[in-house]
Rosetta silent file (secondary structure, phi, psi, omega in degrees, C-alpha in Angstrom):
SEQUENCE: XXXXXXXXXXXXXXXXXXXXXXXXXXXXXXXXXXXXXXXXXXXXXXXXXX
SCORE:     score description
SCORE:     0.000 S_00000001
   1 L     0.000  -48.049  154.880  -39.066   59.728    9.049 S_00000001
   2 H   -34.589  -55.360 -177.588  -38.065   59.689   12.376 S_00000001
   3 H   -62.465  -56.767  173.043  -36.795   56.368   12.684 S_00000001
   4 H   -47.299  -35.664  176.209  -34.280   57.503    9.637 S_00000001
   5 H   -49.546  -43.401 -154.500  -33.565   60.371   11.201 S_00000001
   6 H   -80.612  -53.178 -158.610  -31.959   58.472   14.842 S_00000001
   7 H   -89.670   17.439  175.574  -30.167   55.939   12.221 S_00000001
   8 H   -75.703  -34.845 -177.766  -28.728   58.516    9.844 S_00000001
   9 H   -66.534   -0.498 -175.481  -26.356   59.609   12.954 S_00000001
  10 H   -81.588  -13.186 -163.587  -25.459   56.064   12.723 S_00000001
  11 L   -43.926  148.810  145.993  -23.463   56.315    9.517 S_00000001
  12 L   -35.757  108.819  176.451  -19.908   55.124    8.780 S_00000001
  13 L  -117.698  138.422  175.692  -17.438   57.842    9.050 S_00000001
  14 L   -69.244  150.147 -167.255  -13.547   57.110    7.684 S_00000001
  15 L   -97.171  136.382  176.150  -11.348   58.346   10.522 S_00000001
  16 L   -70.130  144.989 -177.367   -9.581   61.355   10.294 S_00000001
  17 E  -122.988  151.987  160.721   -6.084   61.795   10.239 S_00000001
  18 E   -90.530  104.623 -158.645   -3.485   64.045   11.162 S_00000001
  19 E   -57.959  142.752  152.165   -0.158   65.267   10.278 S_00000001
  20 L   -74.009  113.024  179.951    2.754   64.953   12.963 S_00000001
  21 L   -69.584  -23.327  164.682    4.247   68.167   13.511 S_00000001
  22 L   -62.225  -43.632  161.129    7.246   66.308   14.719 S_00000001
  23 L  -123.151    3.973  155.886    7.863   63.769   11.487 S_00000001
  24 L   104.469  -10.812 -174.441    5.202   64.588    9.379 S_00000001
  25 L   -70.932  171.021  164.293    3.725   61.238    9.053 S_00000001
  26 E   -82.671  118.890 -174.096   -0.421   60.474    9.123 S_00000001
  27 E  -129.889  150.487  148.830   -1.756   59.506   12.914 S_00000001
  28 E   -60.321  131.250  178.354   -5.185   59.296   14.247 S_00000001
  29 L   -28.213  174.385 -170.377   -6.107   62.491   16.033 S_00000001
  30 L    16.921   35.080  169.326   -5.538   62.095   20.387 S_00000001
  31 L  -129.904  147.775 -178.663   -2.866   59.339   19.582 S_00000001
  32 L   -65.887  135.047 -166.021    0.855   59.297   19.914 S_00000001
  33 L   -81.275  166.425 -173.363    2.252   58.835   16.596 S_00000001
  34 L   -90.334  -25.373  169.611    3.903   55.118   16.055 S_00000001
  35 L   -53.175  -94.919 -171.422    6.832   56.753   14.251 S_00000001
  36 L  -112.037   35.250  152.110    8.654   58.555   16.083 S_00000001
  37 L    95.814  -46.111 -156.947    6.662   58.661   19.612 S_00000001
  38 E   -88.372  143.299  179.304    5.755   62.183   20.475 S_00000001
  39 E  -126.707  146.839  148.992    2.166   63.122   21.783 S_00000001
  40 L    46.374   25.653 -179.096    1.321   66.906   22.402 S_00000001
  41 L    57.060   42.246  137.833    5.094   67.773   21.451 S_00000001
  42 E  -157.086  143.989 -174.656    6.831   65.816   23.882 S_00000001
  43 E   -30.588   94.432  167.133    8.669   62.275   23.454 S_00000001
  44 L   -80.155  -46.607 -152.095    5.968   59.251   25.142 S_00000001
  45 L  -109.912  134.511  164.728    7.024   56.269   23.033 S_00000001
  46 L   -98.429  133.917 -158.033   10.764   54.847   22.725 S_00000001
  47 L  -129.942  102.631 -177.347   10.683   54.115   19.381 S_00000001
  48 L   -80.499  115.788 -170.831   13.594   51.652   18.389 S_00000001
  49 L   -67.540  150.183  170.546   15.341   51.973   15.195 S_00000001
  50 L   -82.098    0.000    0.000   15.282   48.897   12.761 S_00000001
């Protein structure tokens, strides 16, 4: 029982995502979105349009 216990915390979890309050898109949580750049509401990334 034990032994199940330590590898239950091992499970697979799908990674959560997050809206961008700047465009609205899906980002993983503590990352700068790839769209349009902004972290923490202000501009990180230059993000050049195609």
């Amino acid at each position: 029982m034990r032994l199940r216990t330590r590898k239950a915390a091992n499970a697979w979890h799908a990674a959560k995502l997050a809206k961008c309050p700047q465009c609205g898109a899906a980002v993983l949580s503590h990352t700068a979105c790839p769209s349009c750049g902004h972290y923490k509401g202000r501009q990180v990334l230059t993000i050049e349009a195609q």
